[in-house]
C-alpha positions in Angstrom: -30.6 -35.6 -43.9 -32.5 -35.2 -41.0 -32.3 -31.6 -39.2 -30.6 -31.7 -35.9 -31.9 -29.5 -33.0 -29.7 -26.3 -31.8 -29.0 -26.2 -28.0 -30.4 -23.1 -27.2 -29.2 -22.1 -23.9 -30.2 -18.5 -22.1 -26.5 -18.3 -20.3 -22.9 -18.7 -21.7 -20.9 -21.1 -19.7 -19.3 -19.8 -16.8 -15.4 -20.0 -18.5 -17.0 -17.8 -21.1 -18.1 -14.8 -18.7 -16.3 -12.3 -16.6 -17.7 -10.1 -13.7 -16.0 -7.1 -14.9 -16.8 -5.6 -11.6 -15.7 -1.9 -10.3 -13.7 -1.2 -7.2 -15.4 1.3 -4.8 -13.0 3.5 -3.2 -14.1 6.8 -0.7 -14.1 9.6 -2.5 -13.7 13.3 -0.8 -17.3 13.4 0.3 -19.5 10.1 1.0 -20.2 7.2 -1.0 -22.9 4.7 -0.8 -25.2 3.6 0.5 -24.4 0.1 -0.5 -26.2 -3.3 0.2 -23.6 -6.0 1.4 -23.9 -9.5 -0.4 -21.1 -11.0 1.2 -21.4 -13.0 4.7 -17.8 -10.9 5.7 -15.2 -9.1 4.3 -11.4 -9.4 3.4 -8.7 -8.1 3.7 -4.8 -8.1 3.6 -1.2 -6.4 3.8 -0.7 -4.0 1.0 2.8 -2.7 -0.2 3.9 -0.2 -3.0 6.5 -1.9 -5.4 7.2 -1.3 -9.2 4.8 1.7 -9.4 1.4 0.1 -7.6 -0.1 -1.7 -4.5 0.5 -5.5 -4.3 -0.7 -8.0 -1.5 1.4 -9.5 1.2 2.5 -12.8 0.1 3.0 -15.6 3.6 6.5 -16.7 1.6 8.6 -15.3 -0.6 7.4 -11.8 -0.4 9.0 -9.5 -2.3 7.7 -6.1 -0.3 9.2 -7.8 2.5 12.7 -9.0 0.6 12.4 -4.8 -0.2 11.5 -3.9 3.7 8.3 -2.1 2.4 6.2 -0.5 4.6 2.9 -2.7 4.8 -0.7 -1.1 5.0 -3.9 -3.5 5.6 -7.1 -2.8 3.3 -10.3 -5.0 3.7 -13.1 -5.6 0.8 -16.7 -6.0 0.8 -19.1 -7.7 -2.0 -21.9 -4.7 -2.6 -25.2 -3.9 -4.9 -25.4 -1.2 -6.9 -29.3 -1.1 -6.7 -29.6 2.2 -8.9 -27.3 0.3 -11.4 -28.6 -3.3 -10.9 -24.8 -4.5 -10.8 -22.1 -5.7 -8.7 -19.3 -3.9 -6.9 -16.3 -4.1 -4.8 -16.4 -1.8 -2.0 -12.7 -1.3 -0.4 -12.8 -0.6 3.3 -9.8 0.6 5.5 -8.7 -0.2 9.4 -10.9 2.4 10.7 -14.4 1.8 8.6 -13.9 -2.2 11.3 -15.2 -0.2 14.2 -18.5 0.0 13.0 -18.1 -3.3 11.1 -17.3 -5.6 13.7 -19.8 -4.8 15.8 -22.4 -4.8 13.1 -20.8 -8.7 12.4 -20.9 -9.2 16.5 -25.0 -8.3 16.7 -26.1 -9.9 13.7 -23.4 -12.5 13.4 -23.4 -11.8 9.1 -23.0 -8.4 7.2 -25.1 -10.2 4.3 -28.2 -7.9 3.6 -26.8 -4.9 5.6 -26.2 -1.4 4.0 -23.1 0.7 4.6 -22.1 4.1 4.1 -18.4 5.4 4.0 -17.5 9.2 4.6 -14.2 10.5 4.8 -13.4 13.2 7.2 -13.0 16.7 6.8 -13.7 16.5 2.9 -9.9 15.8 2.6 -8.9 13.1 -0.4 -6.4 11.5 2.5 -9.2 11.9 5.5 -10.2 9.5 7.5 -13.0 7.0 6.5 -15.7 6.0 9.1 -18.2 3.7 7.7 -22.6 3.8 8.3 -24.0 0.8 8.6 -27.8 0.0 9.0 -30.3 -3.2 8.4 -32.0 -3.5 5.2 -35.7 -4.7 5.1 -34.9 -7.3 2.4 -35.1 -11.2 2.6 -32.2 -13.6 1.7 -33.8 -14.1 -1.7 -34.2 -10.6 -2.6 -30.4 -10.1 -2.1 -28.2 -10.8 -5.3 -25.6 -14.0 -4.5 -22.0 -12.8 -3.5 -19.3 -13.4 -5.8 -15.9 -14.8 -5.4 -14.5 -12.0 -3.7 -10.9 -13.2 -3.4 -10.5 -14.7 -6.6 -12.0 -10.8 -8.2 -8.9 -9.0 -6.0 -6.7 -11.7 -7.0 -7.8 -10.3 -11.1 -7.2 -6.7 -10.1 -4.1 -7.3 -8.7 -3.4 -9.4 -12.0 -4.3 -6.4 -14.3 -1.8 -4.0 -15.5 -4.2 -1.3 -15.9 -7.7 -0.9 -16.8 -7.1 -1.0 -20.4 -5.8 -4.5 -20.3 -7.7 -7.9 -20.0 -7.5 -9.4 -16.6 -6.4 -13.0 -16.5 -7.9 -15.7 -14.1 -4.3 -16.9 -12.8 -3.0 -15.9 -9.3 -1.4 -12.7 -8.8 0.8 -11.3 -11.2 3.3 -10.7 -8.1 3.5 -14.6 -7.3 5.6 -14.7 -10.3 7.7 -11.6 -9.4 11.5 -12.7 -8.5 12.8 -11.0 -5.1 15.1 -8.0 -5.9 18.7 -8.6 -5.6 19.9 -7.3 -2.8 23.5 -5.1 -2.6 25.3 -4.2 0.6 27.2 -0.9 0.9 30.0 -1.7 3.4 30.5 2.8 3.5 26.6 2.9 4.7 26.5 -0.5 6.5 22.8 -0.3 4.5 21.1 -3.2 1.9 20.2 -2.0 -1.1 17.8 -3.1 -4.1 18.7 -4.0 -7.6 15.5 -4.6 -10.2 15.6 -7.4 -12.5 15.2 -6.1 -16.0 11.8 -7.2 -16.3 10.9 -5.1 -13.0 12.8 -2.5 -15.1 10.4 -2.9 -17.8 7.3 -3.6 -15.8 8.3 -0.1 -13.6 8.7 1.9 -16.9 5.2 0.7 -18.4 3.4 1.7 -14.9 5.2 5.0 -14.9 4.5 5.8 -18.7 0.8 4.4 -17.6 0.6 7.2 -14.9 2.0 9.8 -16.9 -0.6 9.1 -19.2 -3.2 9.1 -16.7 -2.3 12.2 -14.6 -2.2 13.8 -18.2 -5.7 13.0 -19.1 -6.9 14.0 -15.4 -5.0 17.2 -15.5 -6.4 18.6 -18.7 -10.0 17.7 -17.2 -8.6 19.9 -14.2 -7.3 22.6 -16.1 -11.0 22.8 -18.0 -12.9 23.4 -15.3 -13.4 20.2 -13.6 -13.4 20.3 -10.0 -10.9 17.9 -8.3 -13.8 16.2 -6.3 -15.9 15.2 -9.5 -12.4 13.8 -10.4 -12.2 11.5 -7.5 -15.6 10.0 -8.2 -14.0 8.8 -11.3 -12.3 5.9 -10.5 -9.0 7.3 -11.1 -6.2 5.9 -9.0 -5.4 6.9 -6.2 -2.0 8.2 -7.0 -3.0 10.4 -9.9 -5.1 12.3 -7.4 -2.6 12.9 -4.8 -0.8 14.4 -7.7 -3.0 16.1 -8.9 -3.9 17.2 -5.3 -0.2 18.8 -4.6 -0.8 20.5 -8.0 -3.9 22.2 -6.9 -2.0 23.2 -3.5 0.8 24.1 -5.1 -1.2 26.5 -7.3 -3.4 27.8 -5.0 -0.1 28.5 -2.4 1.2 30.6 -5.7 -1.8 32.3 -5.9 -1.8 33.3 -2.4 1.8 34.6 -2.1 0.8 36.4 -5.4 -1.9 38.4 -3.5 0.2 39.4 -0.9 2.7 41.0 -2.9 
């Protein structure tokens, strides 16, 4: 029998990898710099619903079925250079000063590097963005990835412990709550289907987890800004912020007595 050949091949096909990319968010201080391998960003209309942030859907949205309050967020493709690896840098309504001008001088944000830095060293300050020209060529600058289609999987996930499926976002497939109206109030209100029910009760139980782990890193000795560098969500740190007030407003009142 004669031997047959093996196809040696140096990649996997591309249904067989996954970019497993990090999202970037501003942390109290500064983060960056970052080079930009995207031509321009993105961005959308975030709401809060069933315990985390989901994009603003053009029909059928259920944020807007709920009246949510809606909050725009943009998102760059970046290089780690230290790390030799992709990122996803989120960018907020104020970081478009500096970027749009950047985009209106050099008509492409591909190549740049950009530096975010929140204000005031508050976790909720405001973030202005850096941005300056690299000395690299086109070809020394990693391609872009699909940045929409990468959101579109973190929106998908549940949480960071589960695998992200390449389908559309998970809250395509959410059903509009059912709306009630109190004729006392003359108000609508909201009624979850039970798998919202169950979907809300696994993000909660998710948190509490979360803030849990965080906390006891807290309560060891680690400062709440090494925490934010993290990646923990954003929510666990507000908590864990009010905590840290709380306790040092406790501790003041203490003195004073």
């Amino acid at each position: 029998m004669a031997k047959r050949p093996v196809d040696w091949q140096d990649q996997p096909p591309a249904h067989q990898t996954s970019l497993n990319v990090d999202l970037i968010r501003c942390p109290t201080s500064s983060t960056g710099p970052w080079l930009i391998t995207c031509e321009k960003h993105v961005g959308c209309q975030l709401y809060w619903l069933n315990g985390r942030s989901n994009p603003h859907l053009g029909e059928g949205c259920p944020g807007c079925e709920a009246n949510r309050p809606h909050r725009w967020n943009g998102w760059l493709c970046v290089y780690d250079e230290r790390r030799l690896r992709h990122c996803i840098l989120e960018i907020t309504p104020n970081c478009l000063v500096t970027i749009n001008e950047f985009l209106m001088q050099m008509k492409t944000l591909r190549g740049a590097r950009i530096l975010l830095r929140r204000q005031n060293g508050k976790f909720n300050g405001r973030i202005t963005a850096e941005m300056s020209r690299s000395e690299l060529t086109d070809l020394q600058i990693p391609q872009p990835f699909d940045l929409a289609a990468e959101m579109e999987r973190l929106w998908l996930a549940p949480n960071r412990s589960e695998k992200v499926k390449l389908e559309t976002p998970r809250v395509h497939e959410e059903k509009p709550l059912a709306k009630k109206f109190d004729a006392a109030t003359q108000t609508k209100s909201y009624d979850a289907t039970p798998e919202q029910k169950k979907m809300l009760k696994k993000n909660r139980n998710d948190f509490d987890t979360e803030f849990a782990q965080a906390k006891a890193q807290l309560d060891a000795g680690t400062p709440l800004k090494r925490l934010s560098q993290l990646g923990i969500r954003r929510e666990v740190m507000e908590a864990l912020t009010k905590v840290e007030l709380a306790k040092s407003k406790a501790k003041t009142n203490g003195t004073k007595h």
